[in-house]
C-alpha positions as CSV (number, residue, x, y, z in Angstrom):
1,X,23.6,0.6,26.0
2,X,19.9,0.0,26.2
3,X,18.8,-2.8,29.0
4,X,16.9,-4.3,25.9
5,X,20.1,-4.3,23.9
6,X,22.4,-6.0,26.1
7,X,20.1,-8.8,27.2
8,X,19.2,-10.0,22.9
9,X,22.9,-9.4,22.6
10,X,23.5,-11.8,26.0
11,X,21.3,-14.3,24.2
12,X,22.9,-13.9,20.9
13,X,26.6,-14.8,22.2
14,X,24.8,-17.9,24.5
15,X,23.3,-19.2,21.6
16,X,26.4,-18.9,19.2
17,X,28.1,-21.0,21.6
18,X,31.5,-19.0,21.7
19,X,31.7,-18.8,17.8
20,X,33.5,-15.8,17.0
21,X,31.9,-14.3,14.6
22,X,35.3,-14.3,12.1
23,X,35.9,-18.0,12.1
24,X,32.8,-19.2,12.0
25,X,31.4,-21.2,8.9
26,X,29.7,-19.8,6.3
27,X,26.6,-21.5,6.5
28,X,26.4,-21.0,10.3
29,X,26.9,-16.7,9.1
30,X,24.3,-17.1,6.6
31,X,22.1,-18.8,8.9
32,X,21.6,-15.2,11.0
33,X,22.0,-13.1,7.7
34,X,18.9,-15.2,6.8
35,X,17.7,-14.6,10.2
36,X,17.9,-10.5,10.1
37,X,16.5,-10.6,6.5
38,X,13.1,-12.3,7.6
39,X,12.9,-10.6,10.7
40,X,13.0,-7.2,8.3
41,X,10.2,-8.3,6.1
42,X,8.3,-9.6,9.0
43,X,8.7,-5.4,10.0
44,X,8.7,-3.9,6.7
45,X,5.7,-1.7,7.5
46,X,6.9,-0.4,11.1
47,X,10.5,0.0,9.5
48,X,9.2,1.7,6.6
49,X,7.1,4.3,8.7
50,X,10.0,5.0,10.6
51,X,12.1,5.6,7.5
52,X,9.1,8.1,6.1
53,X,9.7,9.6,9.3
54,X,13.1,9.9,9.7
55,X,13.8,11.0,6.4
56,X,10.1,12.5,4.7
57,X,10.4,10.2,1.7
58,X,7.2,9.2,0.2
59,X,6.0,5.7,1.3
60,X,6.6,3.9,-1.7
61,X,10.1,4.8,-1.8
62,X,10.5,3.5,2.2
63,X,9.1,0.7,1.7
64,X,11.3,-0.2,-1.7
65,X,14.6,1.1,0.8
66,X,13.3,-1.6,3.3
67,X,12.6,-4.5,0.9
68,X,16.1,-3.6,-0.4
69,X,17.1,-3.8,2.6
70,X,16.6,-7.5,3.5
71,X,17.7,-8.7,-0.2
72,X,21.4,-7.4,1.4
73,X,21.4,-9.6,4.2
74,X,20.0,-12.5,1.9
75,X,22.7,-11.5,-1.2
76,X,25.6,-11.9,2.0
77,X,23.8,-14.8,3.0
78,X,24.2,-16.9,-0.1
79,X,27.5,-15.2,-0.6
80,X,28.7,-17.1,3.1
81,X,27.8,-20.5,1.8
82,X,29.1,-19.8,-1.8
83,X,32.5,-19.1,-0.5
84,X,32.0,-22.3,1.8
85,X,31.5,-24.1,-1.1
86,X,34.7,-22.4,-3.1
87,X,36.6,-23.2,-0.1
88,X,35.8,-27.2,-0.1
89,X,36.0,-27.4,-4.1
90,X,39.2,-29.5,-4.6
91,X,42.2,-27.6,-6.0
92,X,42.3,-28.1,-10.2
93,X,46.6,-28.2,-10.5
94,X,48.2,-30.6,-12.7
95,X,51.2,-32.4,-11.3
96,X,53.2,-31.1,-14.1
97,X,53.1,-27.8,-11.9
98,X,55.3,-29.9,-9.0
Protein backbone atom coordinates (compact mmCIF):
# COMPACT_ATOMS: atom_id res chain seq x y z
CA UNK A 1 0.00 0.00 0.00
CA UNK A 2 0.99 3.31 -1.29
CA UNK A 3 2.48 5.89 1.51
CA UNK A 4 -0.29 8.33 -0.05
CA UNK A 5 -2.92 5.65 0.55
CA UNK A 6 -2.34 4.78 4.02
CA UNK A 7 -2.04 8.30 5.34
CA UNK A 8 -5.98 9.65 3.51
CA UNK A 9 -7.05 6.23 4.79
CA UNK A 10 -5.36 7.27 8.51
CA UNK A 11 -7.28 10.46 8.17
CA UNK A 12 -10.47 8.90 7.02
CA UNK A 13 -10.76 6.38 10.23
CA UNK A 14 -9.58 9.71 12.62
CA UNK A 15 -12.21 11.63 11.24
CA UNK A 16 -15.06 8.95 11.36
CA UNK A 17 -14.38 8.82 14.92
CA UNK A 18 -14.40 4.84 15.25
CA UNK A 19 -17.69 4.51 13.28
CA UNK A 20 -17.64 1.28 11.71
CA UNK A 21 -18.60 1.58 8.57
CA UNK A 22 -21.64 -1.19 9.03
CA UNK A 23 -23.41 0.51 11.90
CA UNK A 24 -23.22 3.69 11.09
CA UNK A 25 -26.29 5.88 10.08
CA UNK A 26 -27.41 6.47 6.98
CA UNK A 27 -27.12 9.98 6.63
CA UNK A 28 -23.58 9.85 8.16
CA UNK A 29 -22.88 6.98 4.80
CA UNK A 30 -24.46 9.30 2.50
CA UNK A 31 -22.62 12.07 3.77
CA UNK A 32 -19.07 10.50 2.11
CA UNK A 33 -21.10 8.85 -0.80
CA UNK A 34 -21.87 12.53 -1.38
CA UNK A 35 -18.38 13.26 -0.66
CA UNK A 36 -16.75 10.73 -3.41
CA UNK A 37 -19.43 11.80 -5.93
CA UNK A 38 -18.30 15.63 -5.92
CA UNK A 39 -14.80 14.86 -5.65
CA UNK A 40 -15.46 12.73 -9.18
CA UNK A 41 -17.04 15.60 -10.90
CA UNK A 42 -14.49 17.98 -9.51
CA UNK A 43 -12.00 15.21 -11.73
CA UNK A 44 -14.18 14.25 -14.46
CA UNK A 45 -11.64 15.50 -17.06
CA UNK A 46 -8.33 13.76 -15.47
CA UNK A 47 -10.58 10.62 -14.70
CA UNK A 48 -11.95 10.62 -18.02
CA UNK A 49 -8.42 10.84 -19.83
CA UNK A 50 -7.33 8.15 -17.87
CA UNK A 51 -10.32 6.01 -18.81
CA UNK A 52 -9.53 6.94 -22.77
CA UNK A 53 -6.31 5.66 -21.88
CA UNK A 54 -6.90 2.76 -20.13
CA UNK A 55 -9.43 1.44 -22.30
CA UNK A 56 -9.20 3.60 -26.05
CA UNK A 57 -12.78 4.59 -25.91
CA UNK A 58 -13.64 7.73 -27.58
CA UNK A 59 -13.81 10.76 -25.19
CA UNK A 60 -17.37 11.24 -25.18
CA UNK A 61 -18.04 7.89 -24.13
CA UNK A 62 -15.31 8.43 -20.92
CA UNK A 63 -16.56 11.16 -19.94
CA UNK A 64 -20.43 9.89 -19.99
CA UNK A 65 -18.70 6.46 -17.99
CA UNK A 66 -17.39 9.07 -15.46
CA UNK A 67 -20.43 11.30 -15.06
CA UNK A 68 -22.18 7.88 -14.58
CA UNK A 69 -19.99 7.31 -12.32
CA UNK A 70 -20.72 9.91 -9.62
CA UNK A 71 -24.71 9.62 -10.15
CA UNK A 72 -23.77 5.87 -8.37
CA UNK A 73 -22.39 7.22 -5.42
CA UNK A 74 -25.17 9.96 -5.27
CA UNK A 75 -28.19 7.11 -6.18
CA UNK A 76 -26.46 5.09 -2.74
CA UNK A 77 -26.34 8.20 -1.21
CA UNK A 78 -30.04 9.03 -1.17
CA UNK A 79 -30.62 5.34 -0.90
CA UNK A 80 -28.68 5.55 2.89
CA UNK A 81 -31.02 8.29 4.18
CA UNK A 82 -34.14 6.72 2.41
CA UNK A 83 -33.70 3.62 4.38
CA UNK A 84 -33.04 5.89 7.50
CA UNK A 85 -36.13 7.34 6.98
CA UNK A 86 -37.95 3.60 6.41
CA UNK A 87 -36.32 2.63 9.43
CA UNK A 88 -37.83 5.63 11.80
CA UNK A 89 -41.41 5.48 10.03
CA UNK A 90 -43.66 4.06 12.74
CA UNK A 91 -44.90 0.51 12.32
CA UNK A 92 -48.71 0.63 10.48
CA UNK A 93 -50.19 -2.86 12.58
CA UNK A 94 -53.64 -2.79 13.88
CA UNK A 95 -54.06 -4.13 17.35
CA UNK A 96 -56.46 -6.58 16.07
CA UNK A 97 -53.12 -8.41 14.83
CA UNK A 98 -52.21 -8.93 18.89
Amino acid sequence: MSARIRLNREAAEKKNKGVEWGSATGTHRAKYLRAIASEVKERKDKLAKLEVLDTGKPWDEAVSDIDEVASCFEYYADQAEALDAKQKAPLALSMDTF
